[in-house]
FIKOLZA-1660 file (N, C-alpha, C; in steps of 0.1 Angstrom, whole numbers, plus 5000, padded with zeros to 4 digits):
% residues 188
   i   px   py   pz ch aa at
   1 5008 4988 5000  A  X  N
   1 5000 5000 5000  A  X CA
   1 5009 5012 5000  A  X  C
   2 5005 5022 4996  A  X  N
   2 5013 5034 4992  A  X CA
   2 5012 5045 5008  A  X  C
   3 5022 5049 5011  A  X  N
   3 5020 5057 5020  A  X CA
   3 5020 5072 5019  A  X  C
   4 5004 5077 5023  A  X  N
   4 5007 5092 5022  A  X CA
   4 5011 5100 5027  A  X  C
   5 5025 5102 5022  A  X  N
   5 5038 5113 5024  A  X CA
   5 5033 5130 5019  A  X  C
   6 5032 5127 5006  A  X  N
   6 5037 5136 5000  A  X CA
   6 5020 5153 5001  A  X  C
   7 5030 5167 5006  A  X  N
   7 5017 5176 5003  A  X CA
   7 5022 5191 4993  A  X  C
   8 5014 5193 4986  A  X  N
   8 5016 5206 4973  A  X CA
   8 5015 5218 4978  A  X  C
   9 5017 5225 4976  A  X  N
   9 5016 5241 4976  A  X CA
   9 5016 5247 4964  A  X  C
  10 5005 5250 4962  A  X  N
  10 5003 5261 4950  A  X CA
  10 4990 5268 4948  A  X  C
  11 4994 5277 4942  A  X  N
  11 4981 5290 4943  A  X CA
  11 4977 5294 4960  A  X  C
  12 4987 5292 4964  A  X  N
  12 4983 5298 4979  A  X CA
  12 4973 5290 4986  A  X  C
  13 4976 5278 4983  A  X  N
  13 4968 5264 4993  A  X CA
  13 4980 5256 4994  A  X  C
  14 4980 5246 5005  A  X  N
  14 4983 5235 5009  A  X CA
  14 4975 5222 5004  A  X  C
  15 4980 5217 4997  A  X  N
  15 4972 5206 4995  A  X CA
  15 4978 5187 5000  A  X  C
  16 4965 5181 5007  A  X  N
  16 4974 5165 5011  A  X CA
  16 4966 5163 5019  A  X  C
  17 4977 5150 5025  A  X  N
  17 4982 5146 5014  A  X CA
  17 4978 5135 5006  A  X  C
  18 4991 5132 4998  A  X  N
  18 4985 5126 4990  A  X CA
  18 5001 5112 4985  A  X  C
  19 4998 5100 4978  A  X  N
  19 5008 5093 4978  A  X CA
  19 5017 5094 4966  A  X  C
  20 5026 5084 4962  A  X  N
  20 5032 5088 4951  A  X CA
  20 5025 5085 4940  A  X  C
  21 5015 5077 4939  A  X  N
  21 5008 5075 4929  A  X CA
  21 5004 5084 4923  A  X  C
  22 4995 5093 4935  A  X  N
  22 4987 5102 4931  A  X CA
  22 4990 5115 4930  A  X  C
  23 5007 5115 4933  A  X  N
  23 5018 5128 4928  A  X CA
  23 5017 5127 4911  A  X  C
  24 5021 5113 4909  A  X  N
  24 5022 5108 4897  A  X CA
  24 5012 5113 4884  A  X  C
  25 5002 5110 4891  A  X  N
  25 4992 5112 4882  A  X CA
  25 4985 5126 4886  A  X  C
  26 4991 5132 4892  A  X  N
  26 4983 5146 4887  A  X CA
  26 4997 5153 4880  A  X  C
  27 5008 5152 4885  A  X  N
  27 5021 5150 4871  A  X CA
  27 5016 5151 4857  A  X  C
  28 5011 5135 4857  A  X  N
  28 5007 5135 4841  A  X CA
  28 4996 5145 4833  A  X  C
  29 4985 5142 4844  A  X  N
  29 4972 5154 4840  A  X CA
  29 4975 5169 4842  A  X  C
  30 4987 5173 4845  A  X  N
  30 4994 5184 4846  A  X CA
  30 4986 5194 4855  A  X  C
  31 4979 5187 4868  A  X  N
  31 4973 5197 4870  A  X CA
  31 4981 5201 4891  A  X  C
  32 5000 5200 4886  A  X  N
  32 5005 5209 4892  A  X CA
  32 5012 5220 4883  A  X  C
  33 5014 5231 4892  A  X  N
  33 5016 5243 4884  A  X CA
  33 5034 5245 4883  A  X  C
  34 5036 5254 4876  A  X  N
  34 5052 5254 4875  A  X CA
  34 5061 5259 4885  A  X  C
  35 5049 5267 4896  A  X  N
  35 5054 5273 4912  A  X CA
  35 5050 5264 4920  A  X  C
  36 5051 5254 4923  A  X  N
  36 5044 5251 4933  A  X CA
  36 5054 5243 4938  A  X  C
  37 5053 5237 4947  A  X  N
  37 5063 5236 4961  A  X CA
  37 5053 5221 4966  A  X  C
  38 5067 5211 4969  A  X  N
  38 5058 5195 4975  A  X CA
  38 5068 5196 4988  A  X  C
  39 5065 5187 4996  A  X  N
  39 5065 5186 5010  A  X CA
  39 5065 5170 5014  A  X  C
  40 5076 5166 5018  A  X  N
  40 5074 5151 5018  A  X CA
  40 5074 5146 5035  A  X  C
  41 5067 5140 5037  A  X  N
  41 5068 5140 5058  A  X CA
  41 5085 5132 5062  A  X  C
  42 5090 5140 5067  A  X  N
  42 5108 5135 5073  A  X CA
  42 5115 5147 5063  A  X  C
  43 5105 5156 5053  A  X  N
  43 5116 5166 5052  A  X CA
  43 5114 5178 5060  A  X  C
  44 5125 5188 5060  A  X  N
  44 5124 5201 5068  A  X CA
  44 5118 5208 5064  A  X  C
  45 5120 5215 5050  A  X  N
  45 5114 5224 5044  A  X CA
  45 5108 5215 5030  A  X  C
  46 5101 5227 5025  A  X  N
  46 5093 5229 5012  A  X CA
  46 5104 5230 5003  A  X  C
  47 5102 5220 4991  A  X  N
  47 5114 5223 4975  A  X CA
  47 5102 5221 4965  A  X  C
  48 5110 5232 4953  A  X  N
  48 5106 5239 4943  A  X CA
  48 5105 5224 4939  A  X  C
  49 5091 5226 4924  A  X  N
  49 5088 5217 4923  A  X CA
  49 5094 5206 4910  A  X  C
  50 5106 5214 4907  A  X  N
  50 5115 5208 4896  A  X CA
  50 5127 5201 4901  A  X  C
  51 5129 5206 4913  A  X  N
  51 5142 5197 4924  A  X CA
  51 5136 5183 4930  A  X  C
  52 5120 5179 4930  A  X  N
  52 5116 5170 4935  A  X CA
  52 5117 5148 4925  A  X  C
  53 5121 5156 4912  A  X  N
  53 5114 5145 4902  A  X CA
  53 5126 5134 4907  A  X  C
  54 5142 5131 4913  A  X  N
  54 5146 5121 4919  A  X CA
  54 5142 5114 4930  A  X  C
  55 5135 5122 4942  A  X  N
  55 5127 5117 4954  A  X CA
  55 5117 5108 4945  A  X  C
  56 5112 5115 4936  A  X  N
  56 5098 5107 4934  A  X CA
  56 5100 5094 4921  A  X  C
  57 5110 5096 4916  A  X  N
  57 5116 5088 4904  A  X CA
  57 5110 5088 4892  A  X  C
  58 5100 5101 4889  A  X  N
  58 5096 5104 4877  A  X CA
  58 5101 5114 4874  A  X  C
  59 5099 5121 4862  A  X  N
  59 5097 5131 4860  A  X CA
  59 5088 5142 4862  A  X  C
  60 5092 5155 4868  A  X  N
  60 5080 5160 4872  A  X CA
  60 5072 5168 4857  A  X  C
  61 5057 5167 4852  A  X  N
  61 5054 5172 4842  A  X CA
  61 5044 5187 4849  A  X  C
  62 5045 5198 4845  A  X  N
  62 5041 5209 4846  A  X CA
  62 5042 5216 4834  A  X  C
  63 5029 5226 4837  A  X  N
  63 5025 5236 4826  A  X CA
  63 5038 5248 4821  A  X  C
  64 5041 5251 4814  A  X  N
  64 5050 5266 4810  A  X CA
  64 5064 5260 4817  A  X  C
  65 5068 5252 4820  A  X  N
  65 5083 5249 4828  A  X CA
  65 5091 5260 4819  A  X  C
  66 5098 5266 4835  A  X  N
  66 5110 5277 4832  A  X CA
  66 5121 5264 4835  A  X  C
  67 5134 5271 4830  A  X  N
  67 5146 5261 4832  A  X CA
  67 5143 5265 4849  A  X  C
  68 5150 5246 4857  A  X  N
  68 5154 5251 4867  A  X CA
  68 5165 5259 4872  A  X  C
  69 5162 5263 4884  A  X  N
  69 5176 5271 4887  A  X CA
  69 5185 5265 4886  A  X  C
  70 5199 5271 4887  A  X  N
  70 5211 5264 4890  A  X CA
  70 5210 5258 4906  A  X  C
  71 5218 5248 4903  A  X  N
  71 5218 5242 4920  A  X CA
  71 5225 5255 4927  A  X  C
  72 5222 5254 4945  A  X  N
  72 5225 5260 4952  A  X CA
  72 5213 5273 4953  A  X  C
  73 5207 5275 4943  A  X  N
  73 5199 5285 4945  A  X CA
  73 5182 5282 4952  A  X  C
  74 5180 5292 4956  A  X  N
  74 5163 5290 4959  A  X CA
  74 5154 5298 4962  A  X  C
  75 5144 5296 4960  A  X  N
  75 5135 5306 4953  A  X CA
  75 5135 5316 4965  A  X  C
  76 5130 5326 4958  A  X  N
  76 5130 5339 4974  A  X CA
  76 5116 5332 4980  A  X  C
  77 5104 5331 4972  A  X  N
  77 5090 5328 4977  A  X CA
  77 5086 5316 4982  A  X  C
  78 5097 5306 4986  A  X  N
  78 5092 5293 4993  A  X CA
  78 5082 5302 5000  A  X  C
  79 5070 5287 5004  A  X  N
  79 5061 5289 5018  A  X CA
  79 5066 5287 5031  A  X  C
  80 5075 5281 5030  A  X  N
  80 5080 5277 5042  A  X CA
  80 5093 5285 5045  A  X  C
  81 5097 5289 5055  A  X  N
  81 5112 5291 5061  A  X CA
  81 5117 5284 5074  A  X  C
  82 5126 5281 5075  A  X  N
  82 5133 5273 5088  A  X CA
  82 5135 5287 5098  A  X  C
  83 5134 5285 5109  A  X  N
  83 5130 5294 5125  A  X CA
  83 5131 5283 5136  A  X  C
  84 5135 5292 5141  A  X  N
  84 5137 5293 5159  A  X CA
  84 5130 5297 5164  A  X  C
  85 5123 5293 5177  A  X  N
  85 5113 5297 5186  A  X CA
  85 5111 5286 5193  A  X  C
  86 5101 5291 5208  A  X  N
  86 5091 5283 5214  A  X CA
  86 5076 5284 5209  A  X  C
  87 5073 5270 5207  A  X  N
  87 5062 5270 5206  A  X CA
  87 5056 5262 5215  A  X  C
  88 5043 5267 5225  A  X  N
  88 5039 5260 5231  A  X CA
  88 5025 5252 5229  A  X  C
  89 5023 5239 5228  A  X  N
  89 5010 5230 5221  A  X CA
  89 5001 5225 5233  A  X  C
  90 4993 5226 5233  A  X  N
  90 4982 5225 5245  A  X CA
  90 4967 5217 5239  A  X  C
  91 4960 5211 5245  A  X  N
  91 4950 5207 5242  A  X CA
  91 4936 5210 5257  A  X  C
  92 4941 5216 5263  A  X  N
  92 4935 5217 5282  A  X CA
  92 4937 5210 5290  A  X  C
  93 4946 5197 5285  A  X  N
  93 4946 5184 5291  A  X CA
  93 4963 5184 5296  A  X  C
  94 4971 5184 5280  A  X  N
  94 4982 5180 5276  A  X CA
  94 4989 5193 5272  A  X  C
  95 5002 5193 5276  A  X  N
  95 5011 5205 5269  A  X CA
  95 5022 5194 5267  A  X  C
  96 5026 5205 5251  A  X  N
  96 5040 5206 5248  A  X CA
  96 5048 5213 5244  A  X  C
  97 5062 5217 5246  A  X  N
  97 5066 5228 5243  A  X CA
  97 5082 5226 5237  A  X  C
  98 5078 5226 5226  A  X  N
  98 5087 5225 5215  A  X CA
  98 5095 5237 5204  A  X  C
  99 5104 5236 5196  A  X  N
  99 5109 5245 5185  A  X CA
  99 5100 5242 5174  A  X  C
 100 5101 5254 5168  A  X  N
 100 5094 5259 5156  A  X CA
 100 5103 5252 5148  A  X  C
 101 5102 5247 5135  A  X  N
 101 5113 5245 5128  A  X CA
 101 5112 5249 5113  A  X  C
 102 5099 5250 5109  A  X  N
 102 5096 5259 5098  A  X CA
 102 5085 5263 5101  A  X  C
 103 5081 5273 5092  A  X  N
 103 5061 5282 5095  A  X CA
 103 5057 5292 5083  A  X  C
 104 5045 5286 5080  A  X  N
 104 5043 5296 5071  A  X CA
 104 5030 5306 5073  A  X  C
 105 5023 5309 5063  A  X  N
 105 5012 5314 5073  A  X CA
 105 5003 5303 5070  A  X  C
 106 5002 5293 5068  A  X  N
 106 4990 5286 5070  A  X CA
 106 4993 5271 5078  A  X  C
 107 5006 5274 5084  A  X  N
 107 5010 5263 5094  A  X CA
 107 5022 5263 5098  A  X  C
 108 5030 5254 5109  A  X  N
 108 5041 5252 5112  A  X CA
 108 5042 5239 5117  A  X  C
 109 5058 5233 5116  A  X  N
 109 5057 5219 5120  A  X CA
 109 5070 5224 5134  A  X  C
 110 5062 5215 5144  A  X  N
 110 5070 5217 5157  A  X CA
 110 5076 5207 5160  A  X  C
 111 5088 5211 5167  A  X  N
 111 5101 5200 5167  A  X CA
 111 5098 5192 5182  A  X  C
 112 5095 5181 5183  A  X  N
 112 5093 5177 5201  A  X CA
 112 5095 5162 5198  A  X  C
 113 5098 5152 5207  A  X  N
 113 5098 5141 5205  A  X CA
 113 5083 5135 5214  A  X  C
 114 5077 5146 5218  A  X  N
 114 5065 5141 5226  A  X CA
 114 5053 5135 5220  A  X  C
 115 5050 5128 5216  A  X  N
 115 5039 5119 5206  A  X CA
 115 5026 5117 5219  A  X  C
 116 5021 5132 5216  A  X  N
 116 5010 5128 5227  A  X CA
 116 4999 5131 5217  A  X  C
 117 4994 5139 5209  A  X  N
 117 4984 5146 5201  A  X CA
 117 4983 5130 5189  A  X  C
 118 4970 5135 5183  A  X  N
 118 4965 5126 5172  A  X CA
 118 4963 5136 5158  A  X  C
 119 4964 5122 5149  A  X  N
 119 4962 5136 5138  A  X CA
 119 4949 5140 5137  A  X  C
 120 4943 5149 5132  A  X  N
 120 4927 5158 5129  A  X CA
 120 4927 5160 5147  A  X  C
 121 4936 5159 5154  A  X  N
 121 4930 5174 5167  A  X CA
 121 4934 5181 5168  A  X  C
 122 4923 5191 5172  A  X  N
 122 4923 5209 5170  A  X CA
 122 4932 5213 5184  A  X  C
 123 4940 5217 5183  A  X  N
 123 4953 5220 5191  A  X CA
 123 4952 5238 5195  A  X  C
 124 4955 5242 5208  A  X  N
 124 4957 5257 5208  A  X CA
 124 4977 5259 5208  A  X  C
 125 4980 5265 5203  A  X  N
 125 4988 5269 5201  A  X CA
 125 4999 5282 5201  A  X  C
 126 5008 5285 5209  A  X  N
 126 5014 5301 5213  A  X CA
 126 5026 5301 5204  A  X  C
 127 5035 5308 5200  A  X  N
 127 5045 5306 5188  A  X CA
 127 5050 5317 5191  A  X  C
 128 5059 5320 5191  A  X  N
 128 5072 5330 5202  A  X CA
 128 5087 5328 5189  A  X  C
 129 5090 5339 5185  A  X  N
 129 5102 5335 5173  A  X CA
 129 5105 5353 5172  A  X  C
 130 5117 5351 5174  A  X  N
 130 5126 5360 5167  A  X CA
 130 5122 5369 5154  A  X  C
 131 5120 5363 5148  A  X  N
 131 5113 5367 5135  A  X CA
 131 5101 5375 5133  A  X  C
 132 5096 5372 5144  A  X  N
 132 5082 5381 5143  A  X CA
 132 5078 5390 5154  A  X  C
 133 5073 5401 5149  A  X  N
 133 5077 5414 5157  A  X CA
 133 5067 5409 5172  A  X  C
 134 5055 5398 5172  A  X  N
 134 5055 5398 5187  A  X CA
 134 5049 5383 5186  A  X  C
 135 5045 5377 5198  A  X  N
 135 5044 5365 5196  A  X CA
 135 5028 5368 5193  A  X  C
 136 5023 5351 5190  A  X  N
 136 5005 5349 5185  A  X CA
 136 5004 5332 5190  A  X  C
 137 4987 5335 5194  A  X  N
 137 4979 5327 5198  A  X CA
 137 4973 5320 5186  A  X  C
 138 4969 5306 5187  A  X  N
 138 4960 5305 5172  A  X CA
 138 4955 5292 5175  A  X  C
 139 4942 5283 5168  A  X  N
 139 4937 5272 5167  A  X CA
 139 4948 5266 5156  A  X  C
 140 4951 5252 5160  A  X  N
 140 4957 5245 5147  A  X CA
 140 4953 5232 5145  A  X  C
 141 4952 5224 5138  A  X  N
 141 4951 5210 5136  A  X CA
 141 4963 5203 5131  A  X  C
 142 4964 5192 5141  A  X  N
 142 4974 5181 5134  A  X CA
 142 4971 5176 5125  A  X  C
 143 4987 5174 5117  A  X  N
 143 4977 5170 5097  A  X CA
 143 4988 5162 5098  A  X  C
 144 4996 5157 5110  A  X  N
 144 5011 5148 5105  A  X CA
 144 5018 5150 5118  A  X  C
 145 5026 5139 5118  A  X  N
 145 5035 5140 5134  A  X CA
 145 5043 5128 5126  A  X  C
 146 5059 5131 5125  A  X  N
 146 5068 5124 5121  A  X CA
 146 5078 5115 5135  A  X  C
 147 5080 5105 5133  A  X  N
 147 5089 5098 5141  A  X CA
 147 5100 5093 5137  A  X  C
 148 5101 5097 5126  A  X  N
 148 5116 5093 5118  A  X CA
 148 5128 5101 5124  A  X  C
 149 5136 5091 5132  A  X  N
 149 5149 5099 5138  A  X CA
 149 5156 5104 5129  A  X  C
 150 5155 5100 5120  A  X  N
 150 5165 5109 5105  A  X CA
 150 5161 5118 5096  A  X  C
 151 5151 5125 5107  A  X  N
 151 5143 5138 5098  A  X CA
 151 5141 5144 5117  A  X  C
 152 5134 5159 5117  A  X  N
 152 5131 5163 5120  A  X CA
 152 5119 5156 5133  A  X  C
 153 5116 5155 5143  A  X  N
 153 5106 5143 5150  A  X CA
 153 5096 5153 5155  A  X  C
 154 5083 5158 5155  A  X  N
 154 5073 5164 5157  A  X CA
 154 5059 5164 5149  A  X  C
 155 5053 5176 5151  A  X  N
 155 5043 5177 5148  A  X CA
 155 5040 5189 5138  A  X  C
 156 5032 5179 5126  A  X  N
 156 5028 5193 5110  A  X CA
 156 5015 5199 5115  A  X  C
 157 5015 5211 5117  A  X  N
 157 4998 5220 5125  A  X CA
 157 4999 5229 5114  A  X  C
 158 4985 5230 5112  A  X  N
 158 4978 5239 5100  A  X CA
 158 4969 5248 5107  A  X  C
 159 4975 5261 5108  A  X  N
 159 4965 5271 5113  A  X CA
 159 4951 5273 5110  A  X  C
 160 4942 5276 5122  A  X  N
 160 4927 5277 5116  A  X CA
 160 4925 5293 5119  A  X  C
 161 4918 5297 5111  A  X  N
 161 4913 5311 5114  A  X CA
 161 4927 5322 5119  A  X  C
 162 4938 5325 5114  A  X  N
 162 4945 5328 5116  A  X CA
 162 4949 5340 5114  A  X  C
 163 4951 5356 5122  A  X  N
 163 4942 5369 5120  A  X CA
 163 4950 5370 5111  A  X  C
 164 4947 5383 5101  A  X  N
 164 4951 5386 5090  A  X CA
 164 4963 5388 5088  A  X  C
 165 4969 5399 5102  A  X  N
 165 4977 5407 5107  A  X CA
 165 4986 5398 5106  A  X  C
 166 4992 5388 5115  A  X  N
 166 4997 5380 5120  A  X CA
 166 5003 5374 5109  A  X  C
 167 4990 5369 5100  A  X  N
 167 4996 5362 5083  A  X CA
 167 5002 5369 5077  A  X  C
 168 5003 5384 5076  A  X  N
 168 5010 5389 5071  A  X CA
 168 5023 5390 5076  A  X  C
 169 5023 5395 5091  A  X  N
 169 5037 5389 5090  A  X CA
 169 5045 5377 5094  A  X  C
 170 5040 5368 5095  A  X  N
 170 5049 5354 5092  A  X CA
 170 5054 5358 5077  A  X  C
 171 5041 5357 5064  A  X  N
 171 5047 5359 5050  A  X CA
 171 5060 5368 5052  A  X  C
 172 5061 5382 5057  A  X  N
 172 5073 5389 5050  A  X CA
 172 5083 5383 5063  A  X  C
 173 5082 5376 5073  A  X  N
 173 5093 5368 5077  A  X CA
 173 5099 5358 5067  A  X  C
 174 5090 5349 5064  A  X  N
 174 5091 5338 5055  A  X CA
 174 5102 5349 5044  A  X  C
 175 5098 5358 5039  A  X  N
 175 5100 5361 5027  A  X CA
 175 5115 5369 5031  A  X  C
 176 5118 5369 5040  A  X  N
 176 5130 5384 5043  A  X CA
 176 5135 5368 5046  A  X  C
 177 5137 5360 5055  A  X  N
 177 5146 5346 5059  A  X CA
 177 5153 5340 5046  A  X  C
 178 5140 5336 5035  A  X  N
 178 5143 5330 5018  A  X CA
 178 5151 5337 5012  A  X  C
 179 5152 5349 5014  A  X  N
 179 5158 5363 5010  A  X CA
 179 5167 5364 5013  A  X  C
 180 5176 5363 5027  A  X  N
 180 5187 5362 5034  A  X CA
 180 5193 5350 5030  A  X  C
 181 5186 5341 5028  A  X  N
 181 5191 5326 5029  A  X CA
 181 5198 5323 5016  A  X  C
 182 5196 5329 5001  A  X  N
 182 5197 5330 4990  A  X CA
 182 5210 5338 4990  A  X  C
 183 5211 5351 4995  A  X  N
 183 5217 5357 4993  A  X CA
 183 5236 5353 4998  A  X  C
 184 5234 5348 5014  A  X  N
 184 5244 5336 5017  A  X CA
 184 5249 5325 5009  A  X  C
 185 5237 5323 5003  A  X  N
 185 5244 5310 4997  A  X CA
 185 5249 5316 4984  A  X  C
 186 5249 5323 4979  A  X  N
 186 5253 5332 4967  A  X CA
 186 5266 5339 4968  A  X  C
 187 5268 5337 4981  A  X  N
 187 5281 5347 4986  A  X CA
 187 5295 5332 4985  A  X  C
 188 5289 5320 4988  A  X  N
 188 5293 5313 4991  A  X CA
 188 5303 5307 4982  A  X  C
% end
Protein backbone atom coordinates (compact mmCIF):
# COMPACT_ATOMS: atom_id res chain seq x y z
CA UNK A 1 0.00 0.00 0.00
CA UNK A 2 1.32 3.41 -0.78
CA UNK A 3 2.03 5.75 2.03
CA UNK A 4 0.67 9.19 2.16
CA UNK A 5 3.80 11.32 2.44
CA UNK A 6 3.67 13.62 0.01
CA UNK A 7 1.74 17.56 0.33
CA UNK A 8 1.64 20.58 -2.68
CA UNK A 9 1.58 24.06 -2.40
CA UNK A 10 0.25 26.11 -4.98
CA UNK A 11 -1.88 28.99 -5.67
CA UNK A 12 -1.66 29.82 -2.14
CA UNK A 13 -3.17 26.38 -0.70
CA UNK A 14 -1.71 23.53 0.91
CA UNK A 15 -2.84 20.59 -0.50
CA UNK A 16 -2.61 16.51 1.06
CA UNK A 17 -1.82 14.58 1.40
CA UNK A 18 -1.49 12.55 -0.97
CA UNK A 19 0.81 9.25 -2.17
CA UNK A 20 3.16 8.81 -4.93
CA UNK A 21 0.80 7.47 -7.14
CA UNK A 22 -1.31 10.25 -6.90
CA UNK A 23 1.76 12.83 -7.22
CA UNK A 24 2.21 10.85 -10.32
CA UNK A 25 -0.79 11.24 -11.82
CA UNK A 26 -1.66 14.58 -11.27
CA UNK A 27 2.07 15.04 -12.92
CA UNK A 28 0.75 13.54 -15.86
CA UNK A 29 -2.77 15.38 -15.96
CA UNK A 30 -0.58 18.45 -15.39
CA UNK A 31 -2.70 19.66 -12.95
CA UNK A 32 0.50 20.91 -10.78
CA UNK A 33 1.63 24.32 -11.61
CA UNK A 34 5.17 25.38 -12.47
CA UNK A 35 5.37 27.27 -8.80
CA UNK A 36 4.42 25.14 -6.66
CA UNK A 37 6.35 23.57 -3.94
CA UNK A 38 5.80 19.46 -2.48
CA UNK A 39 6.54 18.57 1.03
CA UNK A 40 7.45 15.11 1.76
CA UNK A 41 6.82 14.01 5.75
CA UNK A 42 10.78 13.52 7.29
CA UNK A 43 11.55 16.61 5.16
CA UNK A 44 12.41 20.13 6.81
CA UNK A 45 11.40 22.44 4.40
CA UNK A 46 9.25 22.92 1.17
CA UNK A 47 11.37 22.26 -2.47
CA UNK A 48 10.58 23.89 -5.66
CA UNK A 49 8.78 21.67 -7.74
CA UNK A 50 11.52 20.84 -10.36
CA UNK A 51 14.21 19.72 -7.62
CA UNK A 52 11.60 16.99 -6.54
CA UNK A 53 11.43 14.47 -9.81
CA UNK A 54 14.59 12.11 -8.06
CA UNK A 55 12.66 11.74 -4.58
CA UNK A 56 9.82 10.70 -6.56
CA UNK A 57 11.64 8.84 -9.59
CA UNK A 58 9.58 10.42 -12.34
CA UNK A 59 9.70 13.10 -13.98
CA UNK A 60 7.96 15.96 -12.81
CA UNK A 61 5.40 17.24 -15.78
CA UNK A 62 4.15 20.89 -15.37
CA UNK A 63 2.48 23.57 -17.37
CA UNK A 64 5.04 26.55 -18.95
CA UNK A 65 8.30 24.86 -17.21
CA UNK A 66 10.96 27.65 -16.79
CA UNK A 67 14.64 26.14 -16.82
CA UNK A 68 15.36 25.11 -13.34
CA UNK A 69 17.61 27.14 -11.35
CA UNK A 70 21.11 26.35 -10.98
CA UNK A 71 21.78 24.18 -7.99
CA UNK A 72 22.51 26.02 -4.76
CA UNK A 73 19.86 28.50 -5.53
CA UNK A 74 16.32 28.95 -4.07
CA UNK A 75 13.46 30.58 -4.65
CA UNK A 76 12.97 33.89 -2.63
CA UNK A 77 8.95 32.84 -2.33
CA UNK A 78 9.20 29.27 -0.74
CA UNK A 79 6.15 28.86 1.80
CA UNK A 80 7.99 27.75 4.25
CA UNK A 81 11.23 29.05 6.05
CA UNK A 82 13.26 27.35 8.77
CA UNK A 83 13.04 29.39 12.47
CA UNK A 84 13.71 29.30 15.93
CA UNK A 85 11.29 29.68 18.58
CA UNK A 86 9.06 28.27 21.39
CA UNK A 87 6.17 27.04 20.58
CA UNK A 88 3.93 26.02 23.14
CA UNK A 89 1.03 23.03 22.07
CA UNK A 90 -1.77 22.50 24.51
CA UNK A 91 -5.02 20.70 24.22
CA UNK A 92 -6.53 21.73 28.19
CA UNK A 93 -5.36 18.37 29.10
CA UNK A 94 -1.76 17.96 27.60
CA UNK A 95 1.09 20.52 26.94
CA UNK A 96 3.95 20.61 24.77
CA UNK A 97 6.60 22.83 24.25
CA UNK A 98 8.67 22.49 21.54
CA UNK A 99 10.88 24.47 18.49
CA UNK A 100 9.44 25.88 15.63
CA UNK A 101 11.30 24.48 12.80
CA UNK A 102 9.60 25.89 9.80
CA UNK A 103 6.13 28.19 9.46
CA UNK A 104 4.33 29.58 7.07
CA UNK A 105 1.18 31.40 7.28
CA UNK A 106 -1.00 28.59 6.99
CA UNK A 107 1.01 26.31 9.38
CA UNK A 108 4.07 25.20 11.16
CA UNK A 109 5.71 21.93 12.03
CA UNK A 110 7.03 21.66 15.68
CA UNK A 111 10.09 19.96 16.67
CA UNK A 112 9.33 17.71 20.08
CA UNK A 113 9.79 14.06 20.54
CA UNK A 114 6.52 14.14 22.62
CA UNK A 115 3.86 11.90 20.56
CA UNK A 116 0.99 12.82 22.75
CA UNK A 117 -1.60 14.57 20.08
CA UNK A 118 -3.47 12.59 17.16
CA UNK A 119 -3.82 13.64 13.83
CA UNK A 120 -7.30 15.78 12.91
CA UNK A 121 -7.03 17.40 16.66
CA UNK A 122 -7.68 20.88 16.96
CA UNK A 123 -4.69 22.05 19.07
CA UNK A 124 -4.32 25.71 20.80
CA UNK A 125 -1.18 26.85 20.06
CA UNK A 126 1.42 30.11 21.28
CA UNK A 127 4.47 30.61 18.81
CA UNK A 128 7.22 32.99 20.20
CA UNK A 129 10.19 33.52 17.31
CA UNK A 130 12.61 35.99 16.74
CA UNK A 131 11.35 36.72 13.47
CA UNK A 132 8.16 38.12 14.34
CA UNK A 133 7.72 41.38 15.68
CA UNK A 134 5.47 39.76 18.71
CA UNK A 135 4.43 36.52 19.57
CA UNK A 136 0.53 34.93 18.55
CA UNK A 137 -2.10 32.66 19.80
CA UNK A 138 -4.00 30.52 17.23
CA UNK A 139 -6.31 27.22 16.73
CA UNK A 140 -4.31 24.53 14.75
CA UNK A 141 -4.90 20.99 13.56
CA UNK A 142 -2.62 18.09 13.37
CA UNK A 143 -2.31 16.96 9.66
CA UNK A 144 1.14 14.76 10.53
CA UNK A 145 3.46 14.01 13.41
CA UNK A 146 6.77 12.35 12.06
CA UNK A 147 8.90 9.82 14.09
CA UNK A 148 11.61 9.30 11.77
CA UNK A 149 14.95 9.87 13.78
CA UNK A 150 16.49 10.89 10.47
CA UNK A 151 14.25 13.79 9.80
CA UNK A 152 13.12 16.35 12.04
CA UNK A 153 10.59 14.29 15.01
CA UNK A 154 7.29 16.45 15.67
CA UNK A 155 4.26 17.73 14.76
CA UNK A 156 2.77 19.30 11.02
CA UNK A 157 -0.19 22.01 12.51
CA UNK A 158 -2.15 23.85 10.04
CA UNK A 159 -3.48 27.11 11.32
CA UNK A 160 -7.29 27.68 11.63
CA UNK A 161 -8.65 31.05 11.35
CA UNK A 162 -5.51 32.79 11.64
CA UNK A 163 -5.79 36.86 12.04
CA UNK A 164 -4.94 38.56 8.96
CA UNK A 165 -2.29 40.75 10.65
CA UNK A 166 -0.27 37.97 12.04
CA UNK A 167 -0.41 36.18 8.25
CA UNK A 168 1.03 38.90 7.09
CA UNK A 169 3.75 38.91 9.04
CA UNK A 170 4.91 35.39 9.23
CA UNK A 171 4.74 35.87 5.04
CA UNK A 172 7.32 38.92 5.00
CA UNK A 173 9.28 36.78 7.71
CA UNK A 174 9.14 33.79 5.49
CA UNK A 175 9.97 36.10 2.73
CA UNK A 176 12.97 38.36 4.27
CA UNK A 177 14.63 34.63 5.90
CA UNK A 178 14.32 33.02 1.83
CA UNK A 179 15.80 36.30 0.95
CA UNK A 180 18.70 36.20 3.40
CA UNK A 181 19.07 32.59 2.89
CA UNK A 182 19.65 32.97 -1.03
CA UNK A 183 21.75 35.71 -0.71
CA UNK A 184 24.36 33.56 1.70
CA UNK A 185 24.36 31.04 -0.26
CA UNK A 186 25.34 33.23 -3.33
CA UNK A 187 28.06 34.65 -1.43
CA UNK A 188 29.32 31.34 -0.86
Amino acid sequence: MNDQVWYVFQTGKQMGPFGDDQIKQMSTNQLIAQDAYLFKVGWKDWRPIEDCSKELSFEIVVTGVTPPAPSGERRSTAPRATVSGRVIVHNNGQLVIGSGVNISSSGIFVETKDQIFTVGEKLKISVRMADLNKPFNVVAQVVRYNSDPNNPVGYGLQFEDLDKDIARDIQRSVDNINSNSGESQAAQ
